[in-house]
N, C-alpha and C positions, 0 to 999 in steps of 0.2 A: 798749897793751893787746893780749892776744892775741884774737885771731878767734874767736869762738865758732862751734860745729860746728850746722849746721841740724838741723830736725828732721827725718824720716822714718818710715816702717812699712816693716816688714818682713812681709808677709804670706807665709804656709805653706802652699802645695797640701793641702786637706782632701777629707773627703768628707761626703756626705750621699745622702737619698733623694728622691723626690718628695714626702716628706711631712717631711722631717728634714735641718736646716740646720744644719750644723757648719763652721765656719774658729777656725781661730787665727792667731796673728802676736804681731808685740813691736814696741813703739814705742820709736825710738833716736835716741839723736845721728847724725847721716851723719858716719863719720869718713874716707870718700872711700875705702875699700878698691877696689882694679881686681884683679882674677877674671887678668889678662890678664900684672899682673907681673910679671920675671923677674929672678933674678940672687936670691943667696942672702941679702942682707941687708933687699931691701924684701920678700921675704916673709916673713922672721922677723918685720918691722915688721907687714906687714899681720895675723898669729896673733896679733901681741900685743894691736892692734884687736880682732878679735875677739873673747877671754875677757876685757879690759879695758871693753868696753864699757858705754856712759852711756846706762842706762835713761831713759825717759820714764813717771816713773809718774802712777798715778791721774789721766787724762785720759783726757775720754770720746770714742770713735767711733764713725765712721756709717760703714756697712754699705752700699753700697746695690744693690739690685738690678736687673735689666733691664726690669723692669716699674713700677719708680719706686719701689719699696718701699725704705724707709731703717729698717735693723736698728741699736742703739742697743744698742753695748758698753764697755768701760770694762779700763783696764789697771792689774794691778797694781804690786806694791811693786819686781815687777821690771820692769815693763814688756811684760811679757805680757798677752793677752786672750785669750778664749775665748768664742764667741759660738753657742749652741747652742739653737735653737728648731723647735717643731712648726709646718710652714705647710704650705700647701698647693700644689699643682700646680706643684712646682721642676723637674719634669723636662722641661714644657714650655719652660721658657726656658735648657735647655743644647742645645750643637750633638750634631753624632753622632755623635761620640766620647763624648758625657754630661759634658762641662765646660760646668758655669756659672758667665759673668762675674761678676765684682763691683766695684766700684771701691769702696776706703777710704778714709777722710779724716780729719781731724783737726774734731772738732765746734766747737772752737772757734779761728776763722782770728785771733785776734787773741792766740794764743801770743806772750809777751815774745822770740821769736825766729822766724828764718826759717824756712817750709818748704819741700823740696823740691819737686821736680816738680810745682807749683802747685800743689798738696795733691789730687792727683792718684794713687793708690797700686792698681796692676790687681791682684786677686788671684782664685781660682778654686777652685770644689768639684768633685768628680770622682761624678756620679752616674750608676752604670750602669744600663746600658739592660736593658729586662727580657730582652730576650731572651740576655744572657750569660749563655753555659754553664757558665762557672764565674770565681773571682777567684783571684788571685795573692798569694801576703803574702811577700817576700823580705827576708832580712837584705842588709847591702850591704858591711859590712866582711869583709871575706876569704870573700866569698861572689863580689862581682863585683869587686871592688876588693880588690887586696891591700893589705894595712896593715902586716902583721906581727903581729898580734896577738897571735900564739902564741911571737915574743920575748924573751929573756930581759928581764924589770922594762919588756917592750911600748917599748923604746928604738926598734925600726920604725916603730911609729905613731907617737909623740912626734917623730922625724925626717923622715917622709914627711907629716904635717899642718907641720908648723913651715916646712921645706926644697923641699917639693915642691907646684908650682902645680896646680890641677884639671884646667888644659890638659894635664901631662907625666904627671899617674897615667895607668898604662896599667889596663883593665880584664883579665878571666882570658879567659884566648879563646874566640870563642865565644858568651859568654856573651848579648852584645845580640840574637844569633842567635836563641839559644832564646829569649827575653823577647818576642820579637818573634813566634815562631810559637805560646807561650802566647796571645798575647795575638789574633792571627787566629784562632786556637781551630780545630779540623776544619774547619770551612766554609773556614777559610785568608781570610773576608770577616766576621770577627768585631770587636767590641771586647771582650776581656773585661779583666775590671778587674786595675791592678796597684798593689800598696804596696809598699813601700817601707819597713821599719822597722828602726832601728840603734839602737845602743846609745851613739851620737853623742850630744851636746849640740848645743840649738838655735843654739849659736854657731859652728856647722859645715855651717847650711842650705844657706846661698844657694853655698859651695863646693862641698858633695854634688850638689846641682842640677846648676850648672856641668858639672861633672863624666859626668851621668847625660846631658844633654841634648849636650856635645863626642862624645862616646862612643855618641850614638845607642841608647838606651837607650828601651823606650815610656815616656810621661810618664803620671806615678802621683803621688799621694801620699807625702811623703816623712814621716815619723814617726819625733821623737827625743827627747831628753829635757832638762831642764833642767839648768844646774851641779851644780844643790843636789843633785838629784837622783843624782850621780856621785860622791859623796862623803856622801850619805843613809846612816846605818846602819839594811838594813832589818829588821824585829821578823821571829820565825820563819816567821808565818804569813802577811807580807806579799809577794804574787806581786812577778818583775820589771817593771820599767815596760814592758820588751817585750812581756812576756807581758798584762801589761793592756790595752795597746793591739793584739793579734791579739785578745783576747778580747771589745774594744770593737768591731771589725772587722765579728766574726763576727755578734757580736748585732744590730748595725747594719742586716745581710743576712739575715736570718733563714731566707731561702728558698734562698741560695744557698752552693754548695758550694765547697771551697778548695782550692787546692798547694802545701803549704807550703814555703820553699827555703833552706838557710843551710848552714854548713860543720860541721865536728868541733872547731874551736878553744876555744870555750871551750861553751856551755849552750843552742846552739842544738837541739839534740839533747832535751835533757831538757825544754825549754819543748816544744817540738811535741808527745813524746810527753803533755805532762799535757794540753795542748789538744786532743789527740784522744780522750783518755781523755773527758776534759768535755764534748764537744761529737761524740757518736757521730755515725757516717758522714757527719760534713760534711770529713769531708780525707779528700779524693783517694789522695793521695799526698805523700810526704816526700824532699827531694832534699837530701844533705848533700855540698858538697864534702869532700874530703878534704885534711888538713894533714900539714905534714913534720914529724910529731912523737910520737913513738913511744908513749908514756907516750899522749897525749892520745886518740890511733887504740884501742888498745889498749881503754881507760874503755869509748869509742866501740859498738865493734864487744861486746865483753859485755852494752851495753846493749840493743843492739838482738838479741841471739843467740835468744830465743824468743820475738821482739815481733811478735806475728801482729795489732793493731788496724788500723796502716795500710799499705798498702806502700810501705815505706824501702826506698829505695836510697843506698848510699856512690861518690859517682861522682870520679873522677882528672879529666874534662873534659866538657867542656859535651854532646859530641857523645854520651858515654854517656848523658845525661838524655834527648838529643832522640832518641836510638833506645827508649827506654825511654816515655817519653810518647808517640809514635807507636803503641807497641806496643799502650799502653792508652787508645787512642783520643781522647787530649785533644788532636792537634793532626795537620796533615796533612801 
């Protein structure tokens, strides 16, 4: 008989406040994926892991916190949870950075099969410190990682996720540069907060991660979407899942103001602009790379031609943002 695959969590860098506890994750079979493989046919193997994967549904988890508190969530039909509660004084127990531990677990150890790492599972909220001057919300595909997205039929991204390990993406140049003096803020002795949000499916986390953390990248929240979700046909009035989650973001922070960052390829442009329409002078500023794509620049740049709500800038490399954010004082 074959082997059967243990169990596991996969827990997802979230955020929250000191009064507002938010994580998610997904409980899986461990099909032994390594971040580290090379050669073209075991990573075709390990993407196929990935979107093939064996949920763990309807099984409840504990949460627990550094204070001994045990949060009590439950997954669904795909193996996702979402555990999202009002408590009190959570900012006391992150470090200063604003990450608070968590360990997950499986509530109940007498699963008809193995679990990992003694059911042992580390995961983390990202709650920032008050004194940050402001937060970050960046897309990640072709904003700091090329994909290709703009593509003909996106055959770059469908060959650089399939063919290409986290270790060998390169990111745009630059770019951990500027993320990095975002995030020291003018004092240059800052934390201020960063996210992460793509238009990825959550069975592309722990590669993004990978990827963000080889590449030196500040550690943020990473925020993506489900399958279903990627193949959802949405009704007219229904926003994108990106845009619901900057909009979840923003309300989260209610006090604090944003920069928002993503390219011309495909709607990073029009999501920003309705989010700053929504949410008057909570953004800063709009940082859109630029793509090699004539038709798309074009859309681009009319849109933005008499858009006086934020200041957008269309920048060719990283170094134009960081002279452009200096200028307006978000960083030193």
């Amino acid at each position: 008989m074959f082997k059967k695959d243990p169990f596991q969590i996969i827990t997802f860098q979230s955020y929250g406040s000191d009064t507002h506890f938010y994580l998610r994750g997904r409980a899986l079979e461990d099909e032994s994926i390594n971040l580290e493989d090379k050669g073209w046919f075991k990573l075709l193997v390990n993407t196929y892991k990935r979107f093939e994967s064996d949920e763990i549904k309807n099984v409840d988890i504990n949460l627990k916190l550094p204070n001994g508190t045990i949060l009590k969530t439950k997954t669904d039909n795909k193996g996702y949870f979402k555990c999202e509660k009002q408590l009190e004084g959570l900012g006391a127990l992150a470090n200063n950075e604003g990450w608070l531990p968590i360990v997950a677990s499986f509530s109940d150890v007498n699963l008809k099969r193995n679990i990992t790492n003694n059911n042992v599972f580390p995961a983390e909220i990202l709650i920032p410190c008050e004194e940050s001057e402001f937060g970050v919300i960046s897309d990640i595909d072709d904003t700091i990682l090329h994909t290709g997205v703009v593509s003909l039929f996106k055959w770059r991204v469908i060959f650089n996720t399939a063919f290409k390990g986290a270790f060998s993406r390169i990111p745009f140049e630059g770019a951990a540069k500027f993320y990095h003096k975002l995030h020291r803020g003018k004092s240059g002795q800052n934390a201020n907060p960063l996210f992460y949000v793509s238009h990825s499916p959550w069975n592309l986390y722990r590669y993004l991660k990978y990827f963000l953390k080889t590449n030196d990248f500040p550690k943020g929240p990473i925020l993506l979407r489900s399958v279903n979700g990627v193949f959802h046909k949405k009704s007219q009035d229904e926003k994108p899942q990106k845009q619901n989650e900057i909009m979840h973001i923003l309300e989260a922070y209610p006090n604090l103001n944003f920069i928002l960052i993503g390219d011309c390829g495909e709607y990073d442009a029009d999501i920003y602009m309705e989010v700053s329409e929504s949410y008057p002078n909570r953004i800063l500023a709009i940082y859109l790379r630029i793509v090699n794509h004539k038709k798309k620049m074009l859309r681009i740049k009319a849109l933005f031609e008499n858009y006086k709500t934020t200041p957008a800038l269309l920048v060719e490399s990283s170094d134009q943002a960081i002279i452009h954010a200096r200028e307006r004082g978000f960083i030193k």
